[in-house]
C-alpha positions in Angstrom: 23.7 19.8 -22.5 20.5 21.2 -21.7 18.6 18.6 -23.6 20.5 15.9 -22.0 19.7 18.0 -18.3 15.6 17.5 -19.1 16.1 14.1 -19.7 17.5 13.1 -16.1 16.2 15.9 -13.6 13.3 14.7 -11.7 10.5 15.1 -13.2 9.2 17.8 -10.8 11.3 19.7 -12.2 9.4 20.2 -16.0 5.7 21.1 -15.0 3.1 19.4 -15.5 0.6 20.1 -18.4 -2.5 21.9 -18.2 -4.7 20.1 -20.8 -7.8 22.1 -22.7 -10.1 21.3 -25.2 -10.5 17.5 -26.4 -7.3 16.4 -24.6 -8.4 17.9 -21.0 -12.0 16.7 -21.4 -10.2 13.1 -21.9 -7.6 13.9 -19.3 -10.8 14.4 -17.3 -13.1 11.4 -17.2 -9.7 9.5 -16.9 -8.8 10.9 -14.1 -12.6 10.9 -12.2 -13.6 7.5 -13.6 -9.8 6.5 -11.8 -11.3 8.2 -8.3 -14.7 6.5 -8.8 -12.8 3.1 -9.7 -10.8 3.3 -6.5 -14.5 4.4 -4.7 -15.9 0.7 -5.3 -12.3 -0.9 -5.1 -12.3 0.1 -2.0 -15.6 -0.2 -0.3 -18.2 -2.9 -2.3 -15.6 -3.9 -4.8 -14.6 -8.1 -5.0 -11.0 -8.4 -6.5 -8.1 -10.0 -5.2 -5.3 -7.5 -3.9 -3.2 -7.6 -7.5 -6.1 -7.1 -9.6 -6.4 -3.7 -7.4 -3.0 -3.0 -7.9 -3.2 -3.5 -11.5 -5.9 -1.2 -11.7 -4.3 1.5 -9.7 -0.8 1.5 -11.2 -2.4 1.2 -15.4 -4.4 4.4 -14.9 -1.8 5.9 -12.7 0.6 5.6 -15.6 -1.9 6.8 -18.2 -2.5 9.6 -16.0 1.5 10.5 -15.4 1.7 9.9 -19.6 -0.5 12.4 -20.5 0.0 15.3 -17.5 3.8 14.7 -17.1 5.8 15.9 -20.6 8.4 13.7 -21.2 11.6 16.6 -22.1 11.7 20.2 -21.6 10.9 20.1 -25.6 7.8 18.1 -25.4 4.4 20.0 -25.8 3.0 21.7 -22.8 -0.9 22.3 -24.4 -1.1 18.5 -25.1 0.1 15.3 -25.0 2.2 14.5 -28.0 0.9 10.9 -29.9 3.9 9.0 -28.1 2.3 9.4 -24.9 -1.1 9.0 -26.1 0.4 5.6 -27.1 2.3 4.9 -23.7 -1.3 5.9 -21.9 -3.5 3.7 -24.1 -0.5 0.9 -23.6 -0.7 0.9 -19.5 -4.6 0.6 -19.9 -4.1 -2.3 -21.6 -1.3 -3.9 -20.2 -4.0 -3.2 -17.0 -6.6 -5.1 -18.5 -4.6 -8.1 -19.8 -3.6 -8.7 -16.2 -7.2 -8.7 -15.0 -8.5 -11.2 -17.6 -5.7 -13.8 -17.5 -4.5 -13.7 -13.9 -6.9 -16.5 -13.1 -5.7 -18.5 -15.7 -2.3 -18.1 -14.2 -3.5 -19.0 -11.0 -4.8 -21.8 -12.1 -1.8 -23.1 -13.8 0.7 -22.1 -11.0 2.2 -19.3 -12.8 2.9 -21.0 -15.9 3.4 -18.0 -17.9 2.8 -18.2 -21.8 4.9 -15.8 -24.1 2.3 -13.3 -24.6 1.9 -13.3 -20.4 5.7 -12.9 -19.9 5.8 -9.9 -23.0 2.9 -7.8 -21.3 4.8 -8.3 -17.8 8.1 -6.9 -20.0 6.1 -3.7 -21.2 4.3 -2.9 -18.3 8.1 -3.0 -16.1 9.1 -1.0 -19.4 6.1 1.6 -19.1 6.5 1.9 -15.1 10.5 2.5 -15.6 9.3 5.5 -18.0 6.6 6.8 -15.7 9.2 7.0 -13.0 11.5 9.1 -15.2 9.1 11.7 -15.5 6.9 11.4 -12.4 9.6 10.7 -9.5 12.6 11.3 -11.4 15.6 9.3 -12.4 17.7 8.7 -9.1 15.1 6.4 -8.0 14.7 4.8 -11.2 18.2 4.1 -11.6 18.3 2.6 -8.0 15.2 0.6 -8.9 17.2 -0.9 -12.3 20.1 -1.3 -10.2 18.5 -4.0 -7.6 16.5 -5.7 -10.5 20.1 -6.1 -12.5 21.5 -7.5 -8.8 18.8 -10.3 -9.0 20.1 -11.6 -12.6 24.3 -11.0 -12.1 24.3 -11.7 -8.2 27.3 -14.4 -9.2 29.5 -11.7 -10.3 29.2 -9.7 -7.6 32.3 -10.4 -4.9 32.0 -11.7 -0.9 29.1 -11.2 1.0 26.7 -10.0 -1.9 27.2 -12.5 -4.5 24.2 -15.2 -4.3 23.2 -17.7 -7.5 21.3 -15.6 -9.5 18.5 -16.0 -11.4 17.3 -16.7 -14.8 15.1 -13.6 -16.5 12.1 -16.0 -16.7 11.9 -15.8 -13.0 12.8 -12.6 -12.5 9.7 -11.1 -15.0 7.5 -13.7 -13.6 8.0 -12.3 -9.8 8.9 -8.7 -10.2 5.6 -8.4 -13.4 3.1 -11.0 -12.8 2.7 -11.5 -8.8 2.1 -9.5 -5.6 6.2 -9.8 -4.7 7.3 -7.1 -7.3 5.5 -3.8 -8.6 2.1 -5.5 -7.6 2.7 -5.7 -3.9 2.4 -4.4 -0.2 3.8 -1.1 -1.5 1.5 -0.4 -4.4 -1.5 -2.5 -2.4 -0.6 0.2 0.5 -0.9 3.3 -2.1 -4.0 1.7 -3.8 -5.9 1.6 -0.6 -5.0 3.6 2.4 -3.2 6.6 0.4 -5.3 6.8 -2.6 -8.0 7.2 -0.4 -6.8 9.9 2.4 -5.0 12.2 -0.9 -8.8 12.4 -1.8 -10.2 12.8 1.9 -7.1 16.1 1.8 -8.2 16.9 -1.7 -12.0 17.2 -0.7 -10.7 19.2 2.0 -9.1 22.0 0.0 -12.0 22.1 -2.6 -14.2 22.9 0.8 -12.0 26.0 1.5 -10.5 24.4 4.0 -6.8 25.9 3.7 -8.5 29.4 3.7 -9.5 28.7 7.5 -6.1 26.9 8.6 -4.6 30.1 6.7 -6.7 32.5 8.5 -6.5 30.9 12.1 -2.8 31.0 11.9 -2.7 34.4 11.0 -5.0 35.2 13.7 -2.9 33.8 16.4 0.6 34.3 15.0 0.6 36.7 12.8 1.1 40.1 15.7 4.1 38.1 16.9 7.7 39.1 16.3 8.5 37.4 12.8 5.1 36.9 12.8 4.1 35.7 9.1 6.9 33.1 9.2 5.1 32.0 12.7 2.0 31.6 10.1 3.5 29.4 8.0 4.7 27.0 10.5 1.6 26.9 12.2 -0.6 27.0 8.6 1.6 24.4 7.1 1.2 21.8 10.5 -2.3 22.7 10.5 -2.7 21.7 6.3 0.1 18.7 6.9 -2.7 16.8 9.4 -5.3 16.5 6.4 -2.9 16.1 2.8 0.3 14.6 4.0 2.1 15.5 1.4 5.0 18.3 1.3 4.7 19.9 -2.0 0.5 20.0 -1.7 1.2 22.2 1.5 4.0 24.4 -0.2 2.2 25.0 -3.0 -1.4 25.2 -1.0 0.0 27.4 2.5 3.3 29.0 0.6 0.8 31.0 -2.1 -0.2 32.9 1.2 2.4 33.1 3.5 5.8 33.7 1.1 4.6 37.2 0.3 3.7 37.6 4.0 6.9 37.1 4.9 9.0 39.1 2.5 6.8 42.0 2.9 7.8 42.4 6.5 11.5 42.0 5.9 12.5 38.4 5.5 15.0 37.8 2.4 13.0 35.8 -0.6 15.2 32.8 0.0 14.7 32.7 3.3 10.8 33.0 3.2 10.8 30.4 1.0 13.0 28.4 3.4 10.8 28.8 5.8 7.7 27.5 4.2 10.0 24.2 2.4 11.2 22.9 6.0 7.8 23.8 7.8 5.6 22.1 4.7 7.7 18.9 5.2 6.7 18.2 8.7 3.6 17.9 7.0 4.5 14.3 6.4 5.2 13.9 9.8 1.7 15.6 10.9 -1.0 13.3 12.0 -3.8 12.2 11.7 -3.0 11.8 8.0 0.7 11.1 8.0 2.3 10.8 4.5 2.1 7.7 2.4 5.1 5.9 4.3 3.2 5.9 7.1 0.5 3.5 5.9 3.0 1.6 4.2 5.0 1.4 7.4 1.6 0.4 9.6 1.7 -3.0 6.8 5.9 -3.4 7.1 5.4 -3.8 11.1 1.6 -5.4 10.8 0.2 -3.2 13.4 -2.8 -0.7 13.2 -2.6 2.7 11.8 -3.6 4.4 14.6 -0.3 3.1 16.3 1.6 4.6 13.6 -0.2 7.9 14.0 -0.5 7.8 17.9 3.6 7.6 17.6 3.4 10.3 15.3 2.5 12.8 18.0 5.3 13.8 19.5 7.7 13.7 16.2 5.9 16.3 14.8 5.0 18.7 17.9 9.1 18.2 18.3 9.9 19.1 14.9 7.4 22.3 14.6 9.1 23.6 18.0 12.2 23.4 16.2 11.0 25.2 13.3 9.6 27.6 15.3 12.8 28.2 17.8 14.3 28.8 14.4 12.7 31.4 12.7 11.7 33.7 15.9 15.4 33.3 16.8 15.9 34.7 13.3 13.2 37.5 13.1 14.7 38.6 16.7 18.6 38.8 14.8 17.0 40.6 12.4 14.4 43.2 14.6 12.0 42.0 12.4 8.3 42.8 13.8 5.1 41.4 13.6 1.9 42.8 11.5 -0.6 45.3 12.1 -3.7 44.5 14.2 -5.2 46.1 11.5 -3.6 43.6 9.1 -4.7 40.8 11.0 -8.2 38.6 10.5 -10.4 38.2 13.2 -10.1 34.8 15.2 -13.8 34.8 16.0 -14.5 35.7 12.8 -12.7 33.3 11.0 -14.5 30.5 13.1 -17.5 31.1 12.7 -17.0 31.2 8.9 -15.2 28.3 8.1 -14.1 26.5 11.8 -16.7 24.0 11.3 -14.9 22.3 8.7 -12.2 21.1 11.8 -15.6 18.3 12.3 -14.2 16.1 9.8 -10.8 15.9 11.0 -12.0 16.0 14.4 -14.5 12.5 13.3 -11.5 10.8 11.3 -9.0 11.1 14.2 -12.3 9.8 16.9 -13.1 6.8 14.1 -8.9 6.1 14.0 -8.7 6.1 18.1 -11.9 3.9 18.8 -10.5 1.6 16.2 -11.8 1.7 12.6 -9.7 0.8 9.6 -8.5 4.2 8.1 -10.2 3.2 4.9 -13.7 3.1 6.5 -12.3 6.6 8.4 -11.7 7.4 5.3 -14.9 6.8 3.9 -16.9 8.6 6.5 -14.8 11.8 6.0 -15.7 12.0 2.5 -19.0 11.7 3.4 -18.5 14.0 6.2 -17.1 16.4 4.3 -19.4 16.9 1.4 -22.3 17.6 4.4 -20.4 19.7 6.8 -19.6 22.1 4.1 -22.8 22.2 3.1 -23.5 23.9 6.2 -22.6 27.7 5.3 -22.7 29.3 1.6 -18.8 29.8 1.9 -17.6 26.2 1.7 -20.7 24.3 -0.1 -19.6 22.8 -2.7 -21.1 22.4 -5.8 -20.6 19.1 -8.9 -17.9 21.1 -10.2 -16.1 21.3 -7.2 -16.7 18.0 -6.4 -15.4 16.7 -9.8 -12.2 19.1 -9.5 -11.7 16.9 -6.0 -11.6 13.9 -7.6 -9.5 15.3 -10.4 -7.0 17.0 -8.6 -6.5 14.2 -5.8 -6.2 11.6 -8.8 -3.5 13.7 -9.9 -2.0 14.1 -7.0 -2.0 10.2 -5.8 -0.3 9.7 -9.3 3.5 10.2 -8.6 2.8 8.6 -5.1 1.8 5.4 -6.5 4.8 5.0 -9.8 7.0 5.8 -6.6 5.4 2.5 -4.4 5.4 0.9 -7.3 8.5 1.6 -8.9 10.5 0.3 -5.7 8.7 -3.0 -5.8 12.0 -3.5 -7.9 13.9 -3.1 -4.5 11.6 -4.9 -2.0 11.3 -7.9 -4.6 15.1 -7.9 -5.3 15.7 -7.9 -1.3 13.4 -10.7 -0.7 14.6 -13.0 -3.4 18.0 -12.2 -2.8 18.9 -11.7 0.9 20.1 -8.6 0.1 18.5 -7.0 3.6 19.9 -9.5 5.8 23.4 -8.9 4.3 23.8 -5.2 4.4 22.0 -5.6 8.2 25.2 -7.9 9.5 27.2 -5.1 7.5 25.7 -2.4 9.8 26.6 -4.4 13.1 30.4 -5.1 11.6 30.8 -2.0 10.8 29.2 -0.6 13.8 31.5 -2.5 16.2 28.4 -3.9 17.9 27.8 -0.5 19.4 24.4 1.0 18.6 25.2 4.7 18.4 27.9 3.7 15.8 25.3 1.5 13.7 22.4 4.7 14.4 25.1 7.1 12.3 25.5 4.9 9.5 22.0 4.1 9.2 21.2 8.3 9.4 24.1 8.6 7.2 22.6 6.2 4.4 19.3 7.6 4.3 20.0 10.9 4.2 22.4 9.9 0.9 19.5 8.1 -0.6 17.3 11.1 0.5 19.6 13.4 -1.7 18.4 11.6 -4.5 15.2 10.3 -3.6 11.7 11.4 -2.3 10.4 10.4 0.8 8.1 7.8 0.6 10.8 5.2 -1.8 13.2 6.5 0.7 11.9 5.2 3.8 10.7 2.2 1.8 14.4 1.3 1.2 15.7 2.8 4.7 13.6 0.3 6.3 13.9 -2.6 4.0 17.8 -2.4 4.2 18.8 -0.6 7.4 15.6 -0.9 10.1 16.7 -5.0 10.3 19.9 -4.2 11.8 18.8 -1.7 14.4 16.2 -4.2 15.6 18.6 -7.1 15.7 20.4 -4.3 18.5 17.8 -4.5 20.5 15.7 -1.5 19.0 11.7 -1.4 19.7 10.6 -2.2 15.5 8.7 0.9 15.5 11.2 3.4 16.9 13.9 1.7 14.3 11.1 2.4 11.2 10.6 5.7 12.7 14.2 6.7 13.0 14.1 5.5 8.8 10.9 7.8 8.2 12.4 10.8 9.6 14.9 10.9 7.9 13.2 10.0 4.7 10.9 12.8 5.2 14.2 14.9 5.4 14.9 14.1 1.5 12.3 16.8 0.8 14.3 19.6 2.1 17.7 17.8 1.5 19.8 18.6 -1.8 20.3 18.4 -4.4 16.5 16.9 -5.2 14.9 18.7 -2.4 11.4 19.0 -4.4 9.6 21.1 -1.4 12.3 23.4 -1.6 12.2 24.1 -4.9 8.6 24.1 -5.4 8.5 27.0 -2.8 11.4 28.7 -4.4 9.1 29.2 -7.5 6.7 31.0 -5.3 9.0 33.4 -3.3 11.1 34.1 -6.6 14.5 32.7 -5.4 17.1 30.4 -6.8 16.2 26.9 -5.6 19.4 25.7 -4.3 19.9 28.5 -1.7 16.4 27.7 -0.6 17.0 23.9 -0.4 20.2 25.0 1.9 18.2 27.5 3.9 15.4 24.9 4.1 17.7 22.2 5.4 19.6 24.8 8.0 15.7 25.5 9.4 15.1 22.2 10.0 19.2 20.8 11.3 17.6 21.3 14.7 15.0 18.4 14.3 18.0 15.7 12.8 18.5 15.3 16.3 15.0 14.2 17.1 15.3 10.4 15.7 17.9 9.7 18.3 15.6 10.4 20.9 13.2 7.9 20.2 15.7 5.2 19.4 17.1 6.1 22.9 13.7 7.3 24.7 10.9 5.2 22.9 8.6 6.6 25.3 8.3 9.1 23.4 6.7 7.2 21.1 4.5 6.2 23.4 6.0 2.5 23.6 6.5 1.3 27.5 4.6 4.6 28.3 5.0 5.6 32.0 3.9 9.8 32.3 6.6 11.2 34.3 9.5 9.7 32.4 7.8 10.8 29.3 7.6 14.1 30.8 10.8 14.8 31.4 12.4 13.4 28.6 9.7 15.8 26.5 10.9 18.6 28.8 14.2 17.5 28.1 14.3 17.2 24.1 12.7 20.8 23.9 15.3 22.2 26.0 17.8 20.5 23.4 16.7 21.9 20.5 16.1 25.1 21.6 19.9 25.3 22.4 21.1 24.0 19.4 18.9 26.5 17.8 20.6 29.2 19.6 23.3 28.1 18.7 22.9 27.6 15.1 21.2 31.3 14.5 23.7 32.6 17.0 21.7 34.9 19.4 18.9 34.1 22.3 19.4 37.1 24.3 22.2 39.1 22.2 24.2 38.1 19.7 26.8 35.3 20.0 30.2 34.7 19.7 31.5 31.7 17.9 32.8 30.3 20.9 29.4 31.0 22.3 27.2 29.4 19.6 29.6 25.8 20.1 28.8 25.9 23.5 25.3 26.3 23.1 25.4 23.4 20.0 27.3 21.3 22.2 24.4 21.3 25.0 21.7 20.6 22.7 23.4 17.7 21.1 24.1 16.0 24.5 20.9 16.0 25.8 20.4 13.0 23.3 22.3 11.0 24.7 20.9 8.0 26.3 22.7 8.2 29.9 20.7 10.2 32.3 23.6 11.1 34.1 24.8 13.0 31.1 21.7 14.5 30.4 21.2 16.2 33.3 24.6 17.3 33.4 24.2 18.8 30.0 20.6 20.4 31.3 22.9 22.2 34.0 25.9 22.9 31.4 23.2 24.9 29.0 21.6 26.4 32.7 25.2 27.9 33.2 26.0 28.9 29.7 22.6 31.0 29.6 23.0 32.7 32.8 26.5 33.6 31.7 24.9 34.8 28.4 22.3 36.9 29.7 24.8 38.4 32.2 27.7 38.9 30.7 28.9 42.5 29.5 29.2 41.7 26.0 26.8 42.9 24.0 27.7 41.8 20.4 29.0 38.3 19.2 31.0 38.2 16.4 30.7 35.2 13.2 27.6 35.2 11.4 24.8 32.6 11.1 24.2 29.3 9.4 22.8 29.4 5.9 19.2 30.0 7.1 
């Protein structure tokens, strides 16, 4: 059973390897020579969008081949000669697609055997690089759509279509930019390839040590004060990598024992830093991969995308924040010693002049350059701003660990874009997306709300099984048509499907922030993932407030209705966090804490009338609270 358990957890779950000798020196100009290759795709580099893609998705899959075992069994010093095989295979597959593609080009897609059999092992070698890397829900789900395309007559009512032969099927999903080769992948080759390297550069610079230090310097005398830290280390660290797990494993190192030294339970420390790390994704400027890949779904600019992305996250870290002081004050835990504490002044002028090359990539973004020449310049930036002072210069060897580690990193983000090319290409040759979207509005009654659930509903299922990034790719490709056919803005309906595919990292049973920070605090993983996912119930509101207040994602943007409706979503969520924890000014009854709940949740809803009236319900409720003569509540607290 547990053999039979390696083979279908996600691949997160086995670490990676941690090659030496012959194999890691290998390892090593593979991975680099990938960075540099993606360098002069990117900037002086001729080729055609697929021939990019081919590139990026052969080494990729090399890379996952020999870091990624393939069972709990399989070596962990080196790759075994199977996967030296697979890596050598995707290199080549990758280079038989770059000589012959003209040729197929030229000949309309007339694919010879020997075309249509390389198209059959590269699908073959991606399916196996999304077992390990991603993990097998998605891989599954991925097989599931590509079967749909082929036995779509046997399938009853509104989901049956013709079908199509497997000729067709290999020639679109293996050999053109409508399967594994397209927008997805050509999103991840470009735009995300490039910012995990700006976030990798970054870290190699010291970087974290500052955001770690600053927070500490702020938060850290505050009650609760080291779980304040990590919510304010891990937003800090979410703005430059974008990624969950690199802030868990990057901000967690430092803040888990923070927290369970001052009293929090290891569970709950590592709770803290899961749901806090996975606004990271939500965290401009450099929002996580689906962002990008959402800026190419709606055709507008990135800086749209991350202009949006304000709010969401300064909404969500509130939350986190109500959460855990509300916590620490049900607890009396206290902050740390002044003496404990770094010095704010002192921790600027050490390393606070590495904010310049945020501070030029957001400037570059606002005034309107692509994020891949933002990109560009904050590499450059980076590498001379930290040249500046003895603590962050970094040397070749740093450098080359940069490339090597943000190579590795980009690696399971680009198997996942291209892995659901399976999806996106099934949905566009099929219809698929148009079907479930009439679905949605039968189902719904026509009433938005209604429709809203089930889409929230669907991608939080798909989230339980899937990481973010595939999981707002097939939120949005499925679920985003049918809120925008009710009249929802295209940007707050792909939001509303980001969010909550940002809420797969925290959500069980895959939860792979949660459980990467369970490793850290020394805690079982599952009672994290719940903890994690009670921290951050507050902010599943949040998505209905932009569906129903778009302003606040700065779409029909007039100041004082954005204001209040601001004013008016933090007051929300700091009731329902009251109510969820169960104290504000004492402890609460049970009674109590529904109230409270109650108020938060109807400030979302879209009638003003019953806004405000909710705004005065949670006005009475408090001033009861605070003056009542009951002093202790009874029924304890969520699992957080």
């Amino acid at each position: 059973m547990k053999k039979i358990l390696s083979a279908i957890l996600p691949g997160d779950s086995i670490p990676t390897r941690k090659l030496s000798g012959t194999a890691g020196i290998a390892a090593l100009i593979l991975t680099v020579s990938t960075a540099l290759v993606h360098f002069w795709m990117n900037s002086i580099g001729l080729l055609i969008a697929i021939k990019m893609n081919a590139i990026h998705l052969g080494s990729l899959m090399a890379i996952i081949f020999l870091f990624y075992p393939a069972f709990s069994r399989s070596p962990r010093e080196h790759p075994s000669l199977p996967d030296w095989v697979l890596a050598a295979s995707s290199l080549g597959c990758m280079f038989w697609l770059l000589f012959t593609y003209d040729r197929l080009l030229q000949t309309n897609l007339q694919a010879t055997f020997a075309d249509l059999a390389v198209a059959v092992a590269t699908m073959a070698l991606l399916v196996e690089a999304s077992r390990r890397a991603v993990g097998l829900p998605l891989t599954v789900l991925s097989l599931l759509f590509l079967a749909y395309t082929r036995l779509g007559p046997y399938f009853p009512g509104l989901f049956a279509h013709r079908g199509f032969n497997w000729e067709r099927i290999i020639i679109r999903m293996g050999l053109t930019d409508q399967g594994i080769y397209g927008v997805t992948l050509m999103v991840s080759s470009s735009y995300v390839f490039m910012f995990i390297l700006f976030g990798a550069f970054l870290a190699a610079s010291r970087t974290s040590e500052f955001f770690n230090d600053f927070s500490l310097a702020l938060a850290g005398k505050y009650r609760g004060g080291p779980a304040k830290v990590a919510v304010m280390a891990s937003a800090l660290m979410g703005s430059i990598s974008g990624s969950a797990q690199a802030n868990v494993a990057t901000t967690g190192a430092f803040t888990i024992p923070l927290m369970k030294r001052v009293g929090y339970m290891p569970h709950f420390a590592g709770a803290v830093e899961a749901a806090a790390s996975t606004g990271g994704i939500l965290m401009p400027p450099i929002m996580g991969a689906a962002a990008f890949i959402m800026s190419t779904f709606l055709g507008i600019p990135y800086v749209k995308i991350m202009i949006a992305g304000f709010t969401p996250a300064f909404l969500y870290y509130l939350a986190i924040m109500f959460m855990v002081d509300l916590r620490a004050k049900k607890k009396g835990l206290k902050g740390m010693e002044p003496s404990e504490l770094p010095s704010l002044k002192a921790a600027m002028l050490d390393k606070g002049h590495m904010i310049i090359p945020l501070v030029l990539i957001i400037y570059l973004l606002v005034v309107g350059y692509t994020p891949l020449y933002s990109a560009f310049i904050g590499l450059f930036a980076i590498i001379l701003v930290s040249s500046l002072k003895k603590s962050t210069r970094m040397g070749i060897r740093d450098i080359i660990n940069a490339l090597d580690s943000g190579t590795r990193s980009a690696a399971p983000v680009g198997i996942s874009c291209a892995i659901v090319g399976f999806i996106v290409g099934a949905v566009g040759m099929t219809g698929l997306g148009q079907v479930i979207a009439m679905n949605i509005i039968m189902f719904a009654g026509g009433k938005l709300w209604a429709a809203l659930i089930l889409c929230m509903v669907a991608a939080i299922i798909l989230g339980m099984g899937l990481p973010a990034t595939p999981c707002y790719i097939i939120t949005a490709t499925i679920a985003a048509p049918a809120l925008q056919q009710m009249g929802v803005h295209p940007l707050a309906a792909h939001f509303f499907a980001f969010y909550y595919g940002t809420m797969s990292a925290v959500v069980p049973p895959v939860a792979l922030t949660s459980y990467t920070a369970a490793g850290l605090a020394g805690a079982k993983p599952f009672r994290v993932a719940m903890a994690a996912l009670g921290l951050a119930f507050s902010g599943l509101l949040l998505p209905y407030l932009f569906v129903y207040n778009p302003d606040l994602l700065f779409i029909d943007f007039i100041l004082p209705k954005y204001l209040l409706d601001l004013a008016t979503a933090a007051l929300g969520i700091f009731s329902l966090s009251c109510g969820v924890i169960g104290i504000m000014k004492r402890d609460m009854h049970i009674w109590e804490r529904l109230l409270f709940a109650f108020a938060g949740i109807a400030m979302v809803n879209p009638l003003r009338m019953i806004r405000l009236s909710s705004v005065l319900f949670f006005l009475l409720i408090t001033a009861w609270h605070c003056y009542s003569g009951r002093t202790k509540g009874k029924g304890g607290t969520l699992p957080v």
